[in-house]
C-alpha positions as a Markdown table, in Angstrom:
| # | Residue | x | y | z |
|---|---|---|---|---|
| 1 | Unk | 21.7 | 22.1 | 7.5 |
| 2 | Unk | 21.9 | 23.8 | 3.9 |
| 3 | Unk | 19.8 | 21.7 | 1.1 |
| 4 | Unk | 22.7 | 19.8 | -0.9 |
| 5 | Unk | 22.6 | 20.4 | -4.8 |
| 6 | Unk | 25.3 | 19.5 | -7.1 |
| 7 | Unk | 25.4 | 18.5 | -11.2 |
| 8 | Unk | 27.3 | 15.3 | -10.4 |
| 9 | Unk | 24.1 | 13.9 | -7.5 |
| 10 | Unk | 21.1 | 15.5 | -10.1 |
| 11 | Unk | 18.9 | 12.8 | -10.7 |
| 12 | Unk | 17.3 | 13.3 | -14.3 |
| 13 | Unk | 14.3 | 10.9 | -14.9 |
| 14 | Unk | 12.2 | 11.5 | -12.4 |
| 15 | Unk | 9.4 | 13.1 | -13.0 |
| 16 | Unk | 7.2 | 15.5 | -11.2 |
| 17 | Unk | 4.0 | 13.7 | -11.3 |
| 18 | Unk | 5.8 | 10.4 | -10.5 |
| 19 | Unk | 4.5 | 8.4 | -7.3 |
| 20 | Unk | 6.7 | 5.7 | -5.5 |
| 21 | Unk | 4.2 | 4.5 | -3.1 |
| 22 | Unk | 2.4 | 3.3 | -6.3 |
| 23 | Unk | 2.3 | -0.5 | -6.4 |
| 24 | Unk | 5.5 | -0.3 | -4.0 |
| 25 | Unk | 4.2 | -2.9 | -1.0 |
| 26 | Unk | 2.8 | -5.3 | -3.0 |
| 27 | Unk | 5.9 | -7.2 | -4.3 |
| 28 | Unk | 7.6 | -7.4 | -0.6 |
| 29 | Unk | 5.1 | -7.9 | 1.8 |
| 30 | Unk | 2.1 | -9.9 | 1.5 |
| 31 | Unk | -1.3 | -9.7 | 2.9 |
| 32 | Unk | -1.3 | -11.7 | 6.1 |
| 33 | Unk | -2.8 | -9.6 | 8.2 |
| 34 | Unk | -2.4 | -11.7 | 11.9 |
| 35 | Unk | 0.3 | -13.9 | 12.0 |
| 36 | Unk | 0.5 | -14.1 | 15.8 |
| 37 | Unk | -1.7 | -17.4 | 16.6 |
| 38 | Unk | 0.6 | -19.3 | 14.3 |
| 39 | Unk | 4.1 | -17.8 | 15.8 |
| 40 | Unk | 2.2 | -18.6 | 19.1 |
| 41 | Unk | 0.9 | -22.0 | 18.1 |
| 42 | Unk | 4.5 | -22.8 | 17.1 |
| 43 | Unk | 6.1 | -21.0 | 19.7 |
| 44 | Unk | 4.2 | -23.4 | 22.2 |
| 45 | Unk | 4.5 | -26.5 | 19.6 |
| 46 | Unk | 7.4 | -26.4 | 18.5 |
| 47 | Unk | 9.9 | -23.8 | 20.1 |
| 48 | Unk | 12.6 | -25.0 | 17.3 |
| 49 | Unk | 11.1 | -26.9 | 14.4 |
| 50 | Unk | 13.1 | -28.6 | 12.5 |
| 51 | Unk | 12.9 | -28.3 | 8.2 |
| 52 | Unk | 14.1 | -31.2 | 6.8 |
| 53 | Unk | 16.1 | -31.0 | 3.5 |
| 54 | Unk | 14.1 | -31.1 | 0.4 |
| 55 | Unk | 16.7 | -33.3 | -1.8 |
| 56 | Unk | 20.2 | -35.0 | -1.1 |
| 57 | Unk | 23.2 | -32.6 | -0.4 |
| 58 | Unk | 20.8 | -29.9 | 1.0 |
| 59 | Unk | 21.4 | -28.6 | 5.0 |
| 60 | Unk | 18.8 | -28.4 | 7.4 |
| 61 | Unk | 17.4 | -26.0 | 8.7 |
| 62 | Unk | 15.4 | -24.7 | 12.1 |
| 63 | Unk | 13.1 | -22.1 | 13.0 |
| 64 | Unk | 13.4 | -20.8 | 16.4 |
| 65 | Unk | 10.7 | -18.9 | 17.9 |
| 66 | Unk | 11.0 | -18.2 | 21.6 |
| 67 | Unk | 12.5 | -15.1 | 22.8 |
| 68 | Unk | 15.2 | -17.3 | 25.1 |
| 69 | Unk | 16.6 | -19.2 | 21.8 |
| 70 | Unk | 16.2 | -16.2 | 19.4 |
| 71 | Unk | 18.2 | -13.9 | 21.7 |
| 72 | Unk | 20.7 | -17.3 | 22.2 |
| 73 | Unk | 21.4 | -16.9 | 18.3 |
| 74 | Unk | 21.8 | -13.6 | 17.8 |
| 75 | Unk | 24.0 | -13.2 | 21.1 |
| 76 | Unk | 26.2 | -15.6 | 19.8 |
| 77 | Unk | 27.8 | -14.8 | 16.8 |
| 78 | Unk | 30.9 | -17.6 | 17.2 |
| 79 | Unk | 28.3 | -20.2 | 17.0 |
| 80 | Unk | 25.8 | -18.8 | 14.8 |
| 81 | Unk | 27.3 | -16.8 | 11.6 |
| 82 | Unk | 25.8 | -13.9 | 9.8 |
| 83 | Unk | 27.7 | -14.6 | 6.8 |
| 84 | Unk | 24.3 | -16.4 | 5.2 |
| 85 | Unk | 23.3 | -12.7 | 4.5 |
| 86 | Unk | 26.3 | -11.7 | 2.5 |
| 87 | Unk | 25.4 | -14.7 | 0.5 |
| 88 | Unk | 21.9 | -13.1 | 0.6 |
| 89 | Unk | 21.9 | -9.6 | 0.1 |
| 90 | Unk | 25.7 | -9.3 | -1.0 |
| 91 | Unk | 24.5 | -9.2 | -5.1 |
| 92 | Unk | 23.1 | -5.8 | -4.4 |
| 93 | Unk | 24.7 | -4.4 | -1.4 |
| 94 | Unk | 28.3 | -5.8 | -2.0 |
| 95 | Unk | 30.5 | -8.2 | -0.1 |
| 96 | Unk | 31.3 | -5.6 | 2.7 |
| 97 | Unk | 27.4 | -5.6 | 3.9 |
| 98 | Unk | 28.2 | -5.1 | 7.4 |
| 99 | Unk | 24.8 | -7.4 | 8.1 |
| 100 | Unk | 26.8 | -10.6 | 6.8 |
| 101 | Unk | 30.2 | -9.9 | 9.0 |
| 102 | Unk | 31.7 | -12.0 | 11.4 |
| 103 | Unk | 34.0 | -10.7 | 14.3 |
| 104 | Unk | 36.4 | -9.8 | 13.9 |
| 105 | Unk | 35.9 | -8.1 | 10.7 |
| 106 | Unk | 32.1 | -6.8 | 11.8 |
| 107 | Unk | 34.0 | -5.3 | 14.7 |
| 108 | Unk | 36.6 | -3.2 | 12.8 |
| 109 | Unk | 33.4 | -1.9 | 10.0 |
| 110 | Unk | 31.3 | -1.1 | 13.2 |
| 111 | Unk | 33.9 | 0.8 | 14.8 |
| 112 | Unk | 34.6 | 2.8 | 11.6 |
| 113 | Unk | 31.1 | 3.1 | 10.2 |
| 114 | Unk | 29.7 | 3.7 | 14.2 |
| 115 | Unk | 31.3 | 7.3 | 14.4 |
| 116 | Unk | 29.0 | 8.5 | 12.1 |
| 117 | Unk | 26.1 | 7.6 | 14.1 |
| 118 | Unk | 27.4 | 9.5 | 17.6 |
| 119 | Unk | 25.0 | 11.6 | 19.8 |
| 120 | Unk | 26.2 | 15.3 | 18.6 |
| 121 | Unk | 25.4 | 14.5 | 15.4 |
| 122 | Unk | 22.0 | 12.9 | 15.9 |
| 123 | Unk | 21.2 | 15.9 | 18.2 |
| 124 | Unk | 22.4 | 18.1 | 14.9 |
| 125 | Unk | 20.1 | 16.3 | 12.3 |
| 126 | Unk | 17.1 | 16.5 | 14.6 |
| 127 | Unk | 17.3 | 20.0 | 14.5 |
| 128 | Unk | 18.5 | 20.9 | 11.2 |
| 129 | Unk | 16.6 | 17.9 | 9.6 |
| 130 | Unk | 14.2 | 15.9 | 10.6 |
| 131 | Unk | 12.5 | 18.3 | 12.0 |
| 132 | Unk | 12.0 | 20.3 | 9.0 |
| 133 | Unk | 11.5 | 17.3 | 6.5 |
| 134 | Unk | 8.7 | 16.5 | 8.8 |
| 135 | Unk | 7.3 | 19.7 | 9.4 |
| 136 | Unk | 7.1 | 20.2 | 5.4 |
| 137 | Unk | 5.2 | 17.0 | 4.8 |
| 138 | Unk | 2.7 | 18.1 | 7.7 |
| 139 | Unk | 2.4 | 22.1 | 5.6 |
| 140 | Unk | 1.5 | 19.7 | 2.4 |
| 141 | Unk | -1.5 | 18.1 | 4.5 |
| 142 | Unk | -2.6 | 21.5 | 6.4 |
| 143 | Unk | -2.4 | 23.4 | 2.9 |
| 144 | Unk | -4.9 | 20.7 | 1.2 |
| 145 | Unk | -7.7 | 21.6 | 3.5 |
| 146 | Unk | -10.5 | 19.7 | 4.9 |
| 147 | Unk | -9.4 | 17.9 | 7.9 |
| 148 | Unk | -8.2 | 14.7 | 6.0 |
| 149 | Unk | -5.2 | 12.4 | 5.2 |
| 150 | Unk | -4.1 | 9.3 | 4.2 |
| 151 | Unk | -0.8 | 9.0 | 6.9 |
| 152 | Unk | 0.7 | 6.4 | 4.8 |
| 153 | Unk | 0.9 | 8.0 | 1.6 |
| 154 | Unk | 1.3 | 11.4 | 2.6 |
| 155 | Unk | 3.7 | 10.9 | 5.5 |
| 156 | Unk | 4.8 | 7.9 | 6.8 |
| 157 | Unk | 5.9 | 6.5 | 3.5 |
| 158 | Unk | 7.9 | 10.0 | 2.3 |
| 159 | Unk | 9.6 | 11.2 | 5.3 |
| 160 | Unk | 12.2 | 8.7 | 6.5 |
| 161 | Unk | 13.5 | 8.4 | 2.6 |
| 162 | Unk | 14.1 | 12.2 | 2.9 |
| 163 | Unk | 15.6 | 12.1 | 6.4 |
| 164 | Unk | 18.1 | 9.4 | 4.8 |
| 165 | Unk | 18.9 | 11.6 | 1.8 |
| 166 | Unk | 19.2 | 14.8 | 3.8 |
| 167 | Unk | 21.7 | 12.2 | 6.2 |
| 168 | Unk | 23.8 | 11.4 | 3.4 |
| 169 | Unk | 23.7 | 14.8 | 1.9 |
| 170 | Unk | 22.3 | 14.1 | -1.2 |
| 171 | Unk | 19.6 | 16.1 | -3.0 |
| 172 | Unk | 15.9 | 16.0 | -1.1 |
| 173 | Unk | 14.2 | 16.5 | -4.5 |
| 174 | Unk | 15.7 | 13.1 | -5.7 |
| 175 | Unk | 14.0 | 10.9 | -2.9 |
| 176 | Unk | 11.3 | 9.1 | -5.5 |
| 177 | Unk | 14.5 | 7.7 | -7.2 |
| 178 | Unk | 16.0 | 6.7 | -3.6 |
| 179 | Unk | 12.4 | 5.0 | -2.5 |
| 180 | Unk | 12.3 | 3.2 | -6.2 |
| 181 | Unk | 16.2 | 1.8 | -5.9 |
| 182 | Unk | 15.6 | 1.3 | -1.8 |
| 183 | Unk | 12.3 | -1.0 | -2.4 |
| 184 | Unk | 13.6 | -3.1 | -5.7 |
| 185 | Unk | 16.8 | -3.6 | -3.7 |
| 186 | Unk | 15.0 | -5.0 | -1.1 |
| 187 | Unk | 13.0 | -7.2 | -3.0 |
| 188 | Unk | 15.8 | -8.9 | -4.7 |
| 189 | Unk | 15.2 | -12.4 | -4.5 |
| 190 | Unk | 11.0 | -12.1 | -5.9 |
| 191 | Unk | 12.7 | -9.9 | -8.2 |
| 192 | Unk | 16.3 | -10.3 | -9.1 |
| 193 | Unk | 16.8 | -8.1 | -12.2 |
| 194 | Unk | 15.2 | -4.8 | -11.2 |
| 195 | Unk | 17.0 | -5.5 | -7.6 |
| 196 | Unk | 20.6 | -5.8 | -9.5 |
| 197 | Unk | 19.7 | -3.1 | -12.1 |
| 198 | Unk | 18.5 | -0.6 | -9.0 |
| 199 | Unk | 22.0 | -1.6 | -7.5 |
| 200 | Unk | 24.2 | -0.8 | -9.9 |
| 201 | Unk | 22.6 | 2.2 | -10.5 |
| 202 | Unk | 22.7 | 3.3 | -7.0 |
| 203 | Unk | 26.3 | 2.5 | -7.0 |
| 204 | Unk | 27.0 | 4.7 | -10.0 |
| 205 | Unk | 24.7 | 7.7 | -8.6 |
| 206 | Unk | 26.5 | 6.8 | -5.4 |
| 207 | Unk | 30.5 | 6.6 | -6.7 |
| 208 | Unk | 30.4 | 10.2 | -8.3 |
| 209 | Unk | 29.2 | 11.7 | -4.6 |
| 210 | Unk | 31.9 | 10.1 | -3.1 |
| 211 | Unk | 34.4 | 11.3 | -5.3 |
| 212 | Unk | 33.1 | 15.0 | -4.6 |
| 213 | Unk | 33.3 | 13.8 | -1.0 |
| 214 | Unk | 36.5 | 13.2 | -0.8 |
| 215 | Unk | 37.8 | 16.5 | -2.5 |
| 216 | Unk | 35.3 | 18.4 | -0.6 |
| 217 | Unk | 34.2 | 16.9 | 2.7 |
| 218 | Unk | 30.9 | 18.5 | 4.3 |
| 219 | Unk | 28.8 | 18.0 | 7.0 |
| 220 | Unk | 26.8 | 14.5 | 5.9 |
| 221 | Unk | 27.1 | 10.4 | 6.4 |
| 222 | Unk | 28.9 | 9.8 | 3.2 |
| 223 | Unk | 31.7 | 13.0 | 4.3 |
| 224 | Unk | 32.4 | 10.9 | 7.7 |
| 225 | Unk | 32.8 | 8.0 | 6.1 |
| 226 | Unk | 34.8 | 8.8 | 3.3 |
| 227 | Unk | 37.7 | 10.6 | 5.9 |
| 228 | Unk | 36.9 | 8.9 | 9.5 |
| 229 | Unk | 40.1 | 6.9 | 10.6 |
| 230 | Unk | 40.5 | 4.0 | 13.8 |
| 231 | Unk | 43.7 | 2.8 | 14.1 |
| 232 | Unk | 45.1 | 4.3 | 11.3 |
| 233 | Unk | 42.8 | 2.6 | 9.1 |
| 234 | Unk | 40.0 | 4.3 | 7.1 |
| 235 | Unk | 37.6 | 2.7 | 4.9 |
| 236 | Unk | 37.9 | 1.7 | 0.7 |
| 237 | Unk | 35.5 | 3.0 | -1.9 |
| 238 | Unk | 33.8 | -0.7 | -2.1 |
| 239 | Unk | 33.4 | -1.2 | 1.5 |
| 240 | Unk | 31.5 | 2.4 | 1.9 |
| 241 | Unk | 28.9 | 1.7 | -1.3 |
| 242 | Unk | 28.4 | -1.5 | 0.4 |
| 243 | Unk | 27.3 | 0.4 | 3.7 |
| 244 | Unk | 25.4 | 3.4 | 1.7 |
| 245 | Unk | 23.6 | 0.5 | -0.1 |
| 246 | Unk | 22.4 | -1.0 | 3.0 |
| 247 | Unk | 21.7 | 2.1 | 5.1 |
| 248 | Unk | 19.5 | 3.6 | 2.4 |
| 249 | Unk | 17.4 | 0.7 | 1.8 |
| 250 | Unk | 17.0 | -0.1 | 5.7 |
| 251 | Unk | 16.7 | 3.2 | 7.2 |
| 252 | Unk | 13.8 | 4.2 | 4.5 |
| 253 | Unk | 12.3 | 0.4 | 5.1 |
| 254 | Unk | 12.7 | 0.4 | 9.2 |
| 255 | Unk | 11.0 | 4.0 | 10.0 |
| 256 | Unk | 8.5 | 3.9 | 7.3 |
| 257 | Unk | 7.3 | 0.9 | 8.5 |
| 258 | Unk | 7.9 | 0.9 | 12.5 |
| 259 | Unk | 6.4 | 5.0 | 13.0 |
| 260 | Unk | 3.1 | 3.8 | 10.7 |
| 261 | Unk | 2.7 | 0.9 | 13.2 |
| 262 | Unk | 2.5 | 2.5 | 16.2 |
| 263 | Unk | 0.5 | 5.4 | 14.6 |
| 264 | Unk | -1.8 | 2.6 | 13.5 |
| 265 | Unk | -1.8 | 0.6 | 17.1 |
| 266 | Unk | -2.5 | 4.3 | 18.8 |
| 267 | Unk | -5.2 | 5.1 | 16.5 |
| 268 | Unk | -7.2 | 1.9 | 17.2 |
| 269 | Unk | -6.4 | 2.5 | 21.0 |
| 270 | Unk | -8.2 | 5.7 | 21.7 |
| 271 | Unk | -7.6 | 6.1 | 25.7 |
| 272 | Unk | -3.7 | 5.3 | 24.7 |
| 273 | Unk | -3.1 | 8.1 | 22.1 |
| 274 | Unk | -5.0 | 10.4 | 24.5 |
| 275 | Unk | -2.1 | 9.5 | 27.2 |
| 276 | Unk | 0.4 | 10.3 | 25.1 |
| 277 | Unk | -1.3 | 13.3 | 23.1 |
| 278 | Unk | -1.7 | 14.8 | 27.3 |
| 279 | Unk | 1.9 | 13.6 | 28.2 |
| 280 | Unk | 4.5 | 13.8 | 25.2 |
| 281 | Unk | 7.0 | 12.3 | 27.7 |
| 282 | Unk | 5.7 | 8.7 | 27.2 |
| 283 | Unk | 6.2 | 8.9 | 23.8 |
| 284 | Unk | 10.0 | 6.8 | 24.0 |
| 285 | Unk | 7.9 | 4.1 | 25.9 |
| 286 | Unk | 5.1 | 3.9 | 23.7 |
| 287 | Unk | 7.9 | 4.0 | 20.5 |
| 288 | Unk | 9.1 | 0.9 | 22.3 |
| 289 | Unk | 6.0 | -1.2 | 22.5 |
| 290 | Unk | 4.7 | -0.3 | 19.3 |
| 291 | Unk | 8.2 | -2.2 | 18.2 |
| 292 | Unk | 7.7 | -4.8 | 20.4 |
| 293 | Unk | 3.8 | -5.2 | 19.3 |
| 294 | Unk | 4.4 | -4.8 | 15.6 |
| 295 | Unk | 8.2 | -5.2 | 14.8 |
| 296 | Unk | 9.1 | -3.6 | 10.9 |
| 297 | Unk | 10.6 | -7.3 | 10.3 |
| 298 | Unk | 9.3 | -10.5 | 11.3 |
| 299 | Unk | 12.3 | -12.9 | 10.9 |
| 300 | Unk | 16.2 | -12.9 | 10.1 |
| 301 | Unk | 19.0 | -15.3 | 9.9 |
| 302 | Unk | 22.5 | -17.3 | 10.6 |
| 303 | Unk | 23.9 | -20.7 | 9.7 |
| 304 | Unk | 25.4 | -22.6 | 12.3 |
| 305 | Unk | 29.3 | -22.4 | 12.4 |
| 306 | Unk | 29.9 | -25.2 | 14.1 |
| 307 | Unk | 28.0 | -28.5 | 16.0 |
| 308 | Unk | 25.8 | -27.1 | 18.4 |
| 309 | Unk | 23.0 | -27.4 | 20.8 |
| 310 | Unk | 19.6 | -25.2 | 20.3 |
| 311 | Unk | 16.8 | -26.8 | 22.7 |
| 312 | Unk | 16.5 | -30.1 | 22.4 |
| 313 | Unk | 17.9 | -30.2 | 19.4 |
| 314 | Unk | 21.6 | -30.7 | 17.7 |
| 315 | Unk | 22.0 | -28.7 | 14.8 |
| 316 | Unk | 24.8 | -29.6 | 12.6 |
| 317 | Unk | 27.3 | -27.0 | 11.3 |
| 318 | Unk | 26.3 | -25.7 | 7.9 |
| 319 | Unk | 22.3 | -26.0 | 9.1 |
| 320 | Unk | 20.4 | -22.7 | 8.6 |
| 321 | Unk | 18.7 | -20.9 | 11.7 |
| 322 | Unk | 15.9 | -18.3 | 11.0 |
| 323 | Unk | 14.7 | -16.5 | 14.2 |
| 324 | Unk | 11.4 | -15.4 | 14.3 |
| 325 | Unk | 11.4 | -11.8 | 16.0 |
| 326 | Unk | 7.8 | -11.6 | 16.3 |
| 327 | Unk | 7.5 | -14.3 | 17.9 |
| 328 | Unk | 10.0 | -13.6 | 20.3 |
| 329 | Unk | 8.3 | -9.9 | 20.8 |
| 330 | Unk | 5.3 | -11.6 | 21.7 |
| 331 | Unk | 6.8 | -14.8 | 24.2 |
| 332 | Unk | 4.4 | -14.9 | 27.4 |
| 333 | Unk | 7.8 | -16.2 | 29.2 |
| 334 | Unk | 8.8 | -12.5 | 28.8 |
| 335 | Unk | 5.9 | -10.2 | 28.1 |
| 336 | Unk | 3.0 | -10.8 | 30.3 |
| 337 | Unk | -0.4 | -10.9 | 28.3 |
| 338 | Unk | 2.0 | -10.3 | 25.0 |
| 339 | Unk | -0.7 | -9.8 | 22.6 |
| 340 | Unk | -2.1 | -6.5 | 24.1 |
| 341 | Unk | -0.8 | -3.1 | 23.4 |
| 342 | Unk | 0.1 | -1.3 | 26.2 |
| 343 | Unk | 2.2 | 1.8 | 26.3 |
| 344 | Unk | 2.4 | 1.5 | 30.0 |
| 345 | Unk | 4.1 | -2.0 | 30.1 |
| 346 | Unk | 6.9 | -2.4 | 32.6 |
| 347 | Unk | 9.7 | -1.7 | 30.1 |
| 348 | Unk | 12.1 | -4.8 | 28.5 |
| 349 | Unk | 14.5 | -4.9 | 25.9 |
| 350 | Unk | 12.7 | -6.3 | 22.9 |
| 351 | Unk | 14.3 | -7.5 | 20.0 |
| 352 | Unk | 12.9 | -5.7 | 17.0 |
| 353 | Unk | 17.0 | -4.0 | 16.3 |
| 354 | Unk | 18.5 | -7.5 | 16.7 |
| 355 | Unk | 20.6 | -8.2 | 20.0 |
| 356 | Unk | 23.7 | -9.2 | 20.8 |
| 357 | Unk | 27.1 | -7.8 | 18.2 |
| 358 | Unk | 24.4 | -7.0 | 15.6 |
| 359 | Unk | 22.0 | -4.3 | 17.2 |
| 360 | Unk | 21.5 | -2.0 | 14.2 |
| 361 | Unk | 23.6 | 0.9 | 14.3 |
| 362 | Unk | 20.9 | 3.3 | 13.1 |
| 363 | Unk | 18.7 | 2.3 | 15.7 |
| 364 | Unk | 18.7 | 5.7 | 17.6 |
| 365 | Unk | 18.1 | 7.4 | 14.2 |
| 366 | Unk | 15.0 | 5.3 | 14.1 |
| 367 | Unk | 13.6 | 6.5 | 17.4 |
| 368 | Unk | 14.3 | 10.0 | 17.1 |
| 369 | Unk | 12.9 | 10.2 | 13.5 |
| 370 | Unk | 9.5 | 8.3 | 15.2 |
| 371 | Unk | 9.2 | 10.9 | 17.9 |
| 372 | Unk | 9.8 | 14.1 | 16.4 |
| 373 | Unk | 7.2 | 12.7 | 13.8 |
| 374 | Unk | 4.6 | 11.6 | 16.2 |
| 375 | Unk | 5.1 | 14.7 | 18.6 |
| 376 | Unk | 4.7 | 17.3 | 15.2 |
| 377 | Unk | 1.7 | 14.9 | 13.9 |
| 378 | Unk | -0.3 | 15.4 | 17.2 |
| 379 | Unk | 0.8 | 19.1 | 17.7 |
| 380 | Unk | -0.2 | 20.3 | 14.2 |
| 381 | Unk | -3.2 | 18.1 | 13.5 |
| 382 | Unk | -5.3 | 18.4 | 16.7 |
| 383 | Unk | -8.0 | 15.4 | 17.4 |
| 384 | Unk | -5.9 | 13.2 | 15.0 |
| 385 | Unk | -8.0 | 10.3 | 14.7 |
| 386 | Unk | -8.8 | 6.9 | 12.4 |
| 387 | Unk | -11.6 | 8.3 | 9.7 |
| 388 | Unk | -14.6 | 5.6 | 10.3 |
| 389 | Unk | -15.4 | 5.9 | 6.9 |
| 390 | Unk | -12.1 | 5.0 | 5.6 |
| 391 | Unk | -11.0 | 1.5 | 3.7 |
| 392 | Unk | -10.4 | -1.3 | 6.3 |
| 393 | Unk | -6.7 | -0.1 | 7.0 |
| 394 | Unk | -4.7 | -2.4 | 8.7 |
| 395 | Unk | -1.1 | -3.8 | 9.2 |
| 396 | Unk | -0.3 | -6.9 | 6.8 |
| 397 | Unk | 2.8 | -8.3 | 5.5 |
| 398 | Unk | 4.8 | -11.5 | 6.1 |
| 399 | Unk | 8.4 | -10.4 | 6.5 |
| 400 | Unk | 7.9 | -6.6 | 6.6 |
| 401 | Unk | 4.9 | -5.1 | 8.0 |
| 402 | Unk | 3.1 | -1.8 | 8.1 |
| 403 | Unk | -0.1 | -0.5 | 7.1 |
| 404 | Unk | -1.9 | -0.4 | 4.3 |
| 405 | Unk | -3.4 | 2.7 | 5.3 |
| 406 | Unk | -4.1 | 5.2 | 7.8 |
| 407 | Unk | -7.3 | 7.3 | 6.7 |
| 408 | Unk | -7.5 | 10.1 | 9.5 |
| 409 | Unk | -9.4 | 13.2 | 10.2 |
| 410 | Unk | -8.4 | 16.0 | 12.6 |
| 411 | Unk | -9.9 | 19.5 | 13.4 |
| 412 | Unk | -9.2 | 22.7 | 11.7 |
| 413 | Unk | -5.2 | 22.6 | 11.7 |
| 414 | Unk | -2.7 | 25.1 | 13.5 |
| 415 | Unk | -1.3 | 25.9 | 10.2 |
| 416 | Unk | 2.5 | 27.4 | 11.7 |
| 417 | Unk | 5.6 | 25.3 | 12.0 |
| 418 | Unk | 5.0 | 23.7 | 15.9 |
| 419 | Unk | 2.1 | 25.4 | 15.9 |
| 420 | Unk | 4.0 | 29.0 | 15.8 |
């Protein structure tokens, strides 16, 4: 896949020395480092909880936490409507953020917006991708010398942004401008200016490439969706910077955070990243428990659409339902001895991509991204482990989560692309 470069995508104020990861977690995620007695506490408590309005006019709300109910909501989209994230994240990702649709509008933007996301081309951007965005951030660490790294800064945090550019076909060498507008985007409600002001520039950056797109179509994300048809309908300028300003965001946030998980939960379980390390083919399972043990998100959530039943309780129509996915990851009900790691857990579907009409389209993305990164991280950096001397890292956060750090040492490197 030939490295985009055009006048009209040039991103001019970034410069060289400039650092993204700089103050970039601090704002979004929090320090909590354990928040799993509480979600069990609750869980065992009060399996719905009931929030009671603050001041006259004001809806309840609930907070579900077992995996039974939370799968119940996000199953049934009829009862329980997305549309409270349009109202959420529509200011900066527009009012056609697929996240906030209800059938059977979702359905149509799926269908349309899904085609971009088939196996053939997921196969193609492994190879002529991924692969090599990852390989280059692994030459960076081999060429420094001295058996060190920080996996967070150096890797985890850089390589999914990059992916997601080389995906939409827009220029690699622009990604610090991508991470800045993804994470202020994200963090619109603690900071609603910068998230607006990173949105409208994103759409401006965004509206001149699809122009270009659509007199020259190529082989990229924005190209499909600019010319794919269903039905004979195809998609409008607004609804596709709506979908570019959620997938850029969420497919930087979602990898970054998920891979540096289960690199951290392998790291501090020796025996298990020796199993994998052996036997590469566990590496889908283990991507799948380190999901299920530390999901990217913690929470999401609906409004009821109607009178219903959740438990023991009615909830009203217009009453808010927040579904606590890490609580649900981690329901005894369903996991057996939840808390505990184990890459050789009988597999079952968590729910760390949603469930139900809402399973995140890029989800596959996600998965491939994580195991051509872990496979090239313990092929090219052999004896990968935690430095002992390194700064407490950990994985913190109270909506996302990831870790602070990952301090590693590994033995003299093989210093050739998959160790060629």
């Amino acid at each position: 896949m030939a490295e985009p470069t055009s006048k009209l995508t040039r991103v001019s104020d970034i410069a060289l020395d400039d650092d993204p990861f700089e103050g970039f977690d601090d704002s979004i995620a929090g320090d909590v480092r354990d928040p799993y007695p509480g979600l069990a506490e609750a869980r065992r408590d009060t399996p719905v909880l009931l929030q009671e309005p603050e001041f006259d006019g004001q809806a309840a709300s609930f907070l579900v936490f077992p995996f039974e109910l939370v799968s119940q909501v996000l199953r049934d989209g009829e009862t329980f409507s997305s549309a409270v994230l349009r109202d959420v994240m529509g200011p900066v990702m527009g009012d056609h953020i697929i996240l906030g649709m209800d059938e059977p509008e979702h359905r149509r933007h799926r269908a349309l917006v899904g085609t971009a996301f088939r196996q053939k081309v997921l196969a193609r951007w492994e190879i002529g991708l991924v692969q090599r965005v990852v390989d280059e951030l692994v030459d960076r660490i081999v060429a420094r010398g001295g058996g060190s790294a920080e996996l967070v800064r150096d890797f985890t945090f850089r390589f999914p942004v990059q992916v997601i550019a080389g995906v939409l076909g827009l220029p690699r060498q622009d990604y610090a401008q991508f991470q800045k507008w993804a994470s202020a985007i994200i963090s619109v409600n603690s900071q609603w200016d910068r998230g607006i002001e990173a949105s409208v520039a994103l759409k401006d950056y965004l509206s001149r490439v699809l122009a270009e797109r659509r007199v020259s179509p190529g082989e990229d994300l924005i190209s499909d969706l600019a010319v794919t048809e269903l039905d004979g309908e195809m998609l409008d300028d607004e609804e596709i910077f709506s979908f570019l300003r959620l997938i850029l965001p969420a497919g930087a946030e979602t990898t970054f955070r998920s891979s540096g998980n289960l690199l951290y939960a392998l790291l501090t379980h020796t025996d298990q990243l020796d199993a994998v390390r052996a036997d590469r083919s566990l590496l889908p399972q283990a991507i799948e428990e380190g999901l299920r043990w530390e999901p990217p998100l913690l929470l999401t959530t609906r409004v009821a659409a109607k009178d219903t039943m959740l438990g023991p309780f009615d909830v009203p129509a217009g009453a808010g339902v927040t579904v606590s996915l890490g609580a649900a990851n981690r329901d005894p009900a369903r996991y057996p001895d939840p808390d505990r790691f184990d890459v050789f857990r009988d597999p079952k579907q968590h729910i760390s991509f949603g469930y139900g009409p809402h399973m995140c389209l890029g989800m596959h993305l996600a998965r491939m991204e994580t195991r051509v990164a872990l496979d090239t991280l313990f092929t090219r950096l052999p004896d990968l482990r935690l430095d002992p001397t390194g700064d407490d890292p950990h994985i913190h956060g109270e909506i996302f989560r990831s870790p602070t750090s990952l301090p590693v040492l590994f033995l003299p490197p093989v210093t050739g692309p998959r160790g060629r």
